[in-house]
C-alpha positions as CSV (number, residue, x, y, z in Angstrom):
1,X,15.9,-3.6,-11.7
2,X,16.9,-3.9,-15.4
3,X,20.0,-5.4,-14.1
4,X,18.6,-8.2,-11.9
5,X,16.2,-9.0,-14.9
6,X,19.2,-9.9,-17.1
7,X,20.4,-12.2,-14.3
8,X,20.7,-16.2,-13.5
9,X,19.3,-15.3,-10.5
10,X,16.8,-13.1,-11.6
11,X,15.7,-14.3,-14.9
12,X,12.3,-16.0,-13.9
13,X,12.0,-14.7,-10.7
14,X,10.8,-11.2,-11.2
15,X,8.6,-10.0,-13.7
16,X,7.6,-5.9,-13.6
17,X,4.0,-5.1,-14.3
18,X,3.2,-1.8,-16.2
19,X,-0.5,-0.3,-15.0
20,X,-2.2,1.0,-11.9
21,X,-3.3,-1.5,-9.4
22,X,-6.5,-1.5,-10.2
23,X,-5.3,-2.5,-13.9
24,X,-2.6,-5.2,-12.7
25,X,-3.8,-6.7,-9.4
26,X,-6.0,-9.2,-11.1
27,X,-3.6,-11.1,-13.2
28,X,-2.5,-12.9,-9.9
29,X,-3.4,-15.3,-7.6
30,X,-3.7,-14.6,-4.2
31,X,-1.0,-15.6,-2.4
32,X,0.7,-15.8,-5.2
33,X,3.6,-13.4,-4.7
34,X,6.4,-13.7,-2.2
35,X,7.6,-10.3,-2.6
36,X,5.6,-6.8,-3.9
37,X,7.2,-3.2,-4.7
38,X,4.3,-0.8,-5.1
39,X,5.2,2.6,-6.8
40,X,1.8,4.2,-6.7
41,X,-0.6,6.8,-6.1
42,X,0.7,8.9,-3.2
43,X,-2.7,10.2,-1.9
44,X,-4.6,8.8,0.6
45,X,-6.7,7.2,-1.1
46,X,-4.5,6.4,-3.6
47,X,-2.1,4.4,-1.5
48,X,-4.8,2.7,0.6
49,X,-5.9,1.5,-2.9
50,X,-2.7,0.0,-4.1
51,X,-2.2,-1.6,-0.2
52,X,-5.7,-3.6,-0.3
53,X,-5.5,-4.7,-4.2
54,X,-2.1,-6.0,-3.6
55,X,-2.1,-7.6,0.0
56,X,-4.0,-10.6,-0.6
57,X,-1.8,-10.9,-3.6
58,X,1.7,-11.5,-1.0
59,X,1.5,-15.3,0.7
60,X,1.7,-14.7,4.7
61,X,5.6,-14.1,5.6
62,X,5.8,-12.1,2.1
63,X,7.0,-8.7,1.8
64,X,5.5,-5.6,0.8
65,X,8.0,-2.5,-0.1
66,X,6.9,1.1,-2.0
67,X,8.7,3.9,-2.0
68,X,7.7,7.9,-0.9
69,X,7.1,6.8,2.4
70,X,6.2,10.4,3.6
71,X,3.7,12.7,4.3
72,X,3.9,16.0,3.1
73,X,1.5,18.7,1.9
74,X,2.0,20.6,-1.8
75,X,1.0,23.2,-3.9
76,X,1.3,21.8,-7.3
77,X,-0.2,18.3,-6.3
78,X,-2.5,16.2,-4.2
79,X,-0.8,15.5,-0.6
80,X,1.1,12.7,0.1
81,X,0.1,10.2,3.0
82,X,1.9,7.6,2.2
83,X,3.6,7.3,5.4
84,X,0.8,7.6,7.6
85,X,-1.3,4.8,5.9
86,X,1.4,2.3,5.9
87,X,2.1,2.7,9.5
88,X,-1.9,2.8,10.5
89,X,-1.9,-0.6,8.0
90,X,1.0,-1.8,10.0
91,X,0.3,-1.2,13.5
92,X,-3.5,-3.0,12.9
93,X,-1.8,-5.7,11.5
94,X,1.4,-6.2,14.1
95,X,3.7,-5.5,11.4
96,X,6.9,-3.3,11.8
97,X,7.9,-0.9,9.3
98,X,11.5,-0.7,8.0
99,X,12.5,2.5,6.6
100,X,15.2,1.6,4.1
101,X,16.0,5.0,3.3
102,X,15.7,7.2,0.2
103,X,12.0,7.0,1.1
104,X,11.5,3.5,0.8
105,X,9.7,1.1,3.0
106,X,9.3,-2.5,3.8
107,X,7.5,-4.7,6.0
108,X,6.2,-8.6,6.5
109,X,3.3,-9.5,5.7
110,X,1.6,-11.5,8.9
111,X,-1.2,-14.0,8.4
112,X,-4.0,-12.6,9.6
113,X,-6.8,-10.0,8.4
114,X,-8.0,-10.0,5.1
115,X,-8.7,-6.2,3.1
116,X,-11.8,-6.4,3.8
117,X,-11.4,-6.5,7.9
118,X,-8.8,-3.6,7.3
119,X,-10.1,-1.0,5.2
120,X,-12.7,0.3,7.6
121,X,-10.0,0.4,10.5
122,X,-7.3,1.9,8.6
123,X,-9.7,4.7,7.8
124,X,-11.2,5.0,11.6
125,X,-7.5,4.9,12.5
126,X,-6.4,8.2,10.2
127,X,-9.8,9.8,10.7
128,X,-9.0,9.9,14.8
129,X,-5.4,11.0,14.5
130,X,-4.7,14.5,14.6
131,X,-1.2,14.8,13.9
132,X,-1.4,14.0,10.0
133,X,-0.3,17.3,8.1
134,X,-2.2,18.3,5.3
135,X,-4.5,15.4,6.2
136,X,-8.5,16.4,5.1
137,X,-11.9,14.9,5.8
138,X,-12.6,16.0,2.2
139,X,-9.1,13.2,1.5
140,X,-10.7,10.4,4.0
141,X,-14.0,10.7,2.6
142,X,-12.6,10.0,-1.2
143,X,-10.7,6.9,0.5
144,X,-13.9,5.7,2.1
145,X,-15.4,6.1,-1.1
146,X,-13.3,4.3,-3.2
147,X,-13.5,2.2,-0.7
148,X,-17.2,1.3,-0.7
149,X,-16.8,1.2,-4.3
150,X,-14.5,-1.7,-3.9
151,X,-16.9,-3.1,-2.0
152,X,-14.1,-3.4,1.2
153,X,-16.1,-1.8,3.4
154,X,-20.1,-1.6,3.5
């Protein structure tokens, strides 16, 4: 990245933000961004988080990328569900998922639904499926939460 900064091509074309979504997602206008690389909280609510700050951010056609896209349980942290809210995200919206490798993901952002029409059905969509390892009701209710908090859902 350091690399592309210090380009022609680059310079004034990318600009890194330092902060947690919740800290950064403001500073932009929606629609505003043609591409977005989120490197964020890799629980489930975390993740859902970082999706519905910055999806309104990325114009229609866009491209939203992150990386860990996985789902895996662990001892020393909070289990990652990355994978399985990016793909619930994607298949509400139409989108496809690319899996670039080296954990990383990418897909186009469609126009269509707003976060506020998605929240509630990317949570009804991991609440039904069963086949989520180390996936909680004590981890959807938190997402719901923040959720409600956010005021995405009601």
């Amino acid at each position: 990245m350091s690399r592309t900064l210090s380009t022609e091509q680059g310079r004034d074309k990318m600009h890194v933000l330092r902060g947690t979504s919740a800290e950064m997602h403001s500073k932009l206008a929606d629609c505003s961004l043609d591409f977005v690389y989120i490197d964020g909280d890799h629980t489930l609510k975390g993740c859902l988080m970082d999706l519905m700050f910055w999806y309104d951010k990325v114009a229609d056609g866009g491209l939203i990328c992150g990386d860990d896209f996985e789902d895996r349980g662990d001892k020393a942290y909070a289990a990652t569900h990355v994978k399985s809210v990016v793909l619930a995200m994607a298949n509400l919206i139409g989108a496809k998922v690319r899996d670039v490798g080296a954990r990383q993901f990418g897909f186009i952002k469609p126009a269509g639904p707003t976060p506020e029409q998605l929240a509630a059905k990317v949570l009804n969509t991991l609440r039904s499926s069963k086949k989520i390892p180390d996936l909680t009701d004590a981890d959807i209710d938190a997402a719901e939460s923040a959720m409600r908090e956010l005021k995405l859902i009601y």
